[in-house]
FILOLO-663328 format. One record per residue (C-alpha): x, y, z; residue in three letters. Coordinates in steps of 0.5 Angstrom, whole numbers, plus 500, padded with zeros to 3 digits. Layout:
REM FILOLO-663328
> x|y|z|type
> X|Y|Z|ALA
...
//
This chain:
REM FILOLO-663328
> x|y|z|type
> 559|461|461|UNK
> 553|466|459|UNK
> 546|462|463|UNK
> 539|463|458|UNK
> 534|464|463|UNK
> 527|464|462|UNK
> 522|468|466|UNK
> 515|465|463|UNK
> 516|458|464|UNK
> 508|457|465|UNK
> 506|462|459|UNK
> 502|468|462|UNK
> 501|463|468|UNK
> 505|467|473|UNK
> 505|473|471|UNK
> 497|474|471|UNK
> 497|471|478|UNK
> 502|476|480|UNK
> 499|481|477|UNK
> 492|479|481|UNK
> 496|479|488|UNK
> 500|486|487|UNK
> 492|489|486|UNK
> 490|484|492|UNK
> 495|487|496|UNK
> 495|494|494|UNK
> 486|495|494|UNK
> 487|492|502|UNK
> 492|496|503|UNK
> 489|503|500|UNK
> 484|501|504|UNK
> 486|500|511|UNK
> 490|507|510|UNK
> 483|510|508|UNK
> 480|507|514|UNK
> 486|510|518|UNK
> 484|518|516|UNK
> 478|516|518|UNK
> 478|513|525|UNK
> 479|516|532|UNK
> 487|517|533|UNK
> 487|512|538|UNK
> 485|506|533|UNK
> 490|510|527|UNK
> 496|505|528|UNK
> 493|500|528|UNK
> 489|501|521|UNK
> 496|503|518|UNK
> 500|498|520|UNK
> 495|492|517|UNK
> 495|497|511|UNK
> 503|495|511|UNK
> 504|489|513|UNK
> 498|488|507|UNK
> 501|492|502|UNK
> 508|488|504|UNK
> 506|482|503|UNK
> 502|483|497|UNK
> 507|485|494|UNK
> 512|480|496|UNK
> 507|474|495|UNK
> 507|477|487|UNK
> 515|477|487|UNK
> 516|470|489|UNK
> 509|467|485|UNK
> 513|471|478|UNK
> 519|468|480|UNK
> 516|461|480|UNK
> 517|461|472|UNK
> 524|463|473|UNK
> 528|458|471|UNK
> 536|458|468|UNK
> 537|453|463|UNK
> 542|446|466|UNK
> 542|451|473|UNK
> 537|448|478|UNK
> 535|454|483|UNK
> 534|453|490|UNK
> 533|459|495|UNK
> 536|461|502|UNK
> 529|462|507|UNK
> 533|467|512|UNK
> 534|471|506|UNK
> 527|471|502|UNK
> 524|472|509|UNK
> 528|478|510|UNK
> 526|481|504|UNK
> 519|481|507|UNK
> 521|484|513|UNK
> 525|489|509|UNK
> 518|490|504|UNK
> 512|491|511|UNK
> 518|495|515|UNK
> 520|500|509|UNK
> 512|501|507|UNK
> 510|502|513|UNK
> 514|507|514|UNK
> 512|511|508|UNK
> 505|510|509|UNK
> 505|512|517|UNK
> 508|519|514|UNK
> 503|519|509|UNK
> 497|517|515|UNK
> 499|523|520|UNK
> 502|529|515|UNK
> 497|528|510|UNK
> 499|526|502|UNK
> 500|533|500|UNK
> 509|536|499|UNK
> 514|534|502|UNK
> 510|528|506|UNK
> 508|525|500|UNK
> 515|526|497|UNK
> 519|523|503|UNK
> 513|517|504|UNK
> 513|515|496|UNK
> 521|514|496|UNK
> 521|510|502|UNK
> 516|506|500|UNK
> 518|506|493|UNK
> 526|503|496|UNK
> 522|499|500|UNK
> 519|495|494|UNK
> 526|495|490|UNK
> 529|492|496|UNK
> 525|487|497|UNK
> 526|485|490|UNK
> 533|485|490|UNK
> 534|482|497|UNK
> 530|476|495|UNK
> 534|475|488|UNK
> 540|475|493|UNK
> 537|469|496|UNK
> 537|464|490|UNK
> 542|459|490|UNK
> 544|457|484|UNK
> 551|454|480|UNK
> 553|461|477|UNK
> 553|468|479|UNK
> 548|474|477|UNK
> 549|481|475|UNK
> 545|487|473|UNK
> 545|492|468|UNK
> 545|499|472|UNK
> 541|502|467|UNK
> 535|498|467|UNK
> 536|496|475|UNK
> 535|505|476|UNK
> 529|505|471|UNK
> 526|499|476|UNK
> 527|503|482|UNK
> 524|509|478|UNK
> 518|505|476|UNK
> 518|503|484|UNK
> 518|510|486|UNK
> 513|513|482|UNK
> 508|507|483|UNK
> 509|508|491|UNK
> 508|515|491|UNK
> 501|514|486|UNK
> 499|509|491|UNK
> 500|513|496|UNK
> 497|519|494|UNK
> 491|515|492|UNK
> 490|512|500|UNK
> 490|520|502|UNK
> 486|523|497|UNK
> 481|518|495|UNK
> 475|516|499|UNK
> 470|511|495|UNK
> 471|505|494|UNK
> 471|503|487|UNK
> 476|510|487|UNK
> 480|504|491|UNK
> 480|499|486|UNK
> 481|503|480|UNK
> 488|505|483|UNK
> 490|498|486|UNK
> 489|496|479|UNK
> 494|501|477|UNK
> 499|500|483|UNK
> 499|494|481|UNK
> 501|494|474|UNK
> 506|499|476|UNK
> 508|494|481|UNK
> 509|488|476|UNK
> 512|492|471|UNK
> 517|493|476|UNK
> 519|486|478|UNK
> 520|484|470|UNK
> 524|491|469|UNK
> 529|489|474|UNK
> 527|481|471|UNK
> 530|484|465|UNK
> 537|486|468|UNK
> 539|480|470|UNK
> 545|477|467|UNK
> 547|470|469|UNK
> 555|467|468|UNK
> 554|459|470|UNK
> 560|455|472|UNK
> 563|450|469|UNK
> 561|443|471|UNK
> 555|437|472|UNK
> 548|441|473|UNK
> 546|439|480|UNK
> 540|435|481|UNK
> 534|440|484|UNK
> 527|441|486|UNK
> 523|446|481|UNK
> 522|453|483|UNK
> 515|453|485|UNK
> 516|447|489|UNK
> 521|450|494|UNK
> 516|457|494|UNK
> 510|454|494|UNK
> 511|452|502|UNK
> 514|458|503|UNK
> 507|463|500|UNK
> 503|459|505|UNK
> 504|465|511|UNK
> 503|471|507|UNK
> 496|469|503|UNK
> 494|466|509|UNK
> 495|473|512|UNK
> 493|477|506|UNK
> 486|472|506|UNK
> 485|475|513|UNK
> 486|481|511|UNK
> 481|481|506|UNK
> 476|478|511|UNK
> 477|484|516|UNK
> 477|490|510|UNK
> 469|486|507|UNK
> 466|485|514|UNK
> 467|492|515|UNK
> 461|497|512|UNK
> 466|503|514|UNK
> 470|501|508|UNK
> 466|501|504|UNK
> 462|508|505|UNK
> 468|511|507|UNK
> 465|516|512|UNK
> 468|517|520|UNK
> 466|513|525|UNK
> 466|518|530|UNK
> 459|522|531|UNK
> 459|529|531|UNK
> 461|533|537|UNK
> 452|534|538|UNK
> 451|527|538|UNK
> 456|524|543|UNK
> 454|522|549|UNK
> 454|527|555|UNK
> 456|532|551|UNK
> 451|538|550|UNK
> 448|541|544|UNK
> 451|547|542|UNK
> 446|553|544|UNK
> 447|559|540|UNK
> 450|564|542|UNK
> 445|570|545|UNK
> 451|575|543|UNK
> 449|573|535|UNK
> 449|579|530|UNK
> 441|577|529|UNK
> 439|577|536|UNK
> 444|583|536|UNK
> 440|587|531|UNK
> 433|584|535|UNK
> 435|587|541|UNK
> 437|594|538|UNK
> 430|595|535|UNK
> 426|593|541|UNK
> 430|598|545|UNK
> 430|603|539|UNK
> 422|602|539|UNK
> 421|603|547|UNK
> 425|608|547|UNK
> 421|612|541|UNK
> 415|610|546|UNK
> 418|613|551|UNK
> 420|620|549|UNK
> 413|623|548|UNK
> 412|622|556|UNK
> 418|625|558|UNK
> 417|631|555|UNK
//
């Protein structure tokens, strides 16, 4: 029996909220990995892999809060946590790998290419490996058609936001592509919601919680972590100028300024004219 499902059981409530998180998870993330081109290269790891984990989870969080207004009609959904948990770990893995490319060889050619579609399958993974984990009484399947335009649309956006981390520097830069990214991130997950067809089997429907009573505990993790995040990313000024915290090789401690060298060519030119002129001094002398 063919299943009617609704995926704005709250109107625009959980879309507009999921949209809020994606942008969230996307300005930290942009941030972070700003930050990590401009730190010394032993704290560039560590900027990366928060930017990661915060993109990871935004994202995440975003899929699970629209999926609180997924409903089928006379089929409660109930969701399997080691899954919906892998889909995290699936979505902070495969980010971070495309994003520690793009911190390292820059986002320019065939480091930005290779970052962008590790990325943009990371997110695409996630969305899929976390609709693998509902339980309900039917089974699911997908248009392939609108499945390839979501992972598309997950690809373009990943590389955008990626480019965007290594060629904008200001902070309102930052926020205009976040806000991009995540548009581009939410109209992934309803594209790749529109695919979605759903066979019921026949029998009694089963008793069950509401979907955002069994995703609401499972949220609490993530947003914890996304609001630590935002603490460390607004308490640090750097973020914000968007200049090296390194001082100039002149500046550091211990290490000399750098004195011009006496073979300059206008010392050079001096020198050449005082020996000219002592020699034209000279010359009256010697005859």
């Amino acid at each position: 029996m063919q299943g009617t499902v609704d995926g704005f059981s709250y109107g625009l409530v959980t879309p507009l909220v999921a949209y809020v998180m994606a942008c969230l998870g996307g300005a930290l993330g942009l941030r972070c990995t700003t930050r990590a081109r401009l730190v010394a290269h032993s704290w560039r790891p560590g900027w990366l892999a928060l930017g990661s984990a915060a993109i990871g989870s935004g994202i995440w969080t975003m899929h699970f809060i629209a999926m609180m207004g997924f409903t089928i009609e006379n089929a409660p959904i109930h969701y399997d946590k080691p899954t919906t948990y892998a889909s995290l770990g699936v979505a902070i893995v495969m980010v971070g790998i495309g994003i520690f490319i793009v911190g390292y060889r820059g986002a320019t050619g065939t480091a930005l290419f290779t970052g962008g579609t590790i990325t943009g399958l990371g997110i695409a993974s996630m969305h899929y490996l976390g609709m693998a984990g509902m339980r309900f009484n039917g089974t699911m399947d997908y248009n392939t058609f609108t499945v390839s335009i979501s992972v598309a649309i997950a690809m373009a956006a990943a590389t955008a936001a990626l480019w965007a981390a290594g060629q904008i520097r200001g902070f309102l830069w930052s926020v205009g592509a976040s806000l991009v990214m995540g548009l581009a991130v939410t109209g992934m997950h309803y594209t790749g919601m529109a695919a979605v067809n759903v066979h019921l089997h026949t029998g009694a429907p089963t008793p069950g919680d509401a979907p955002a009573a069994l995703l609401a505990p499972m949220l609490i993790g993530p947003l914890a972590f996304l609001c630590l995040a935002g603490i460390v990313v607004v308490f640090d000024p750097l973020m914000v100028m968007g200049r090296p915290d390194w001082p100039p090789v002149e500046h550091k401690p211990g290490v000399p300024a750098h004195q011009p060298s006496a073979h300059t060519p206008g010392r050079t030119r001096l020198r050449t004219r005082r020996q000219v002129a002592h020699r034209e001094a000279r010359t009256p002398q010697n005859r």
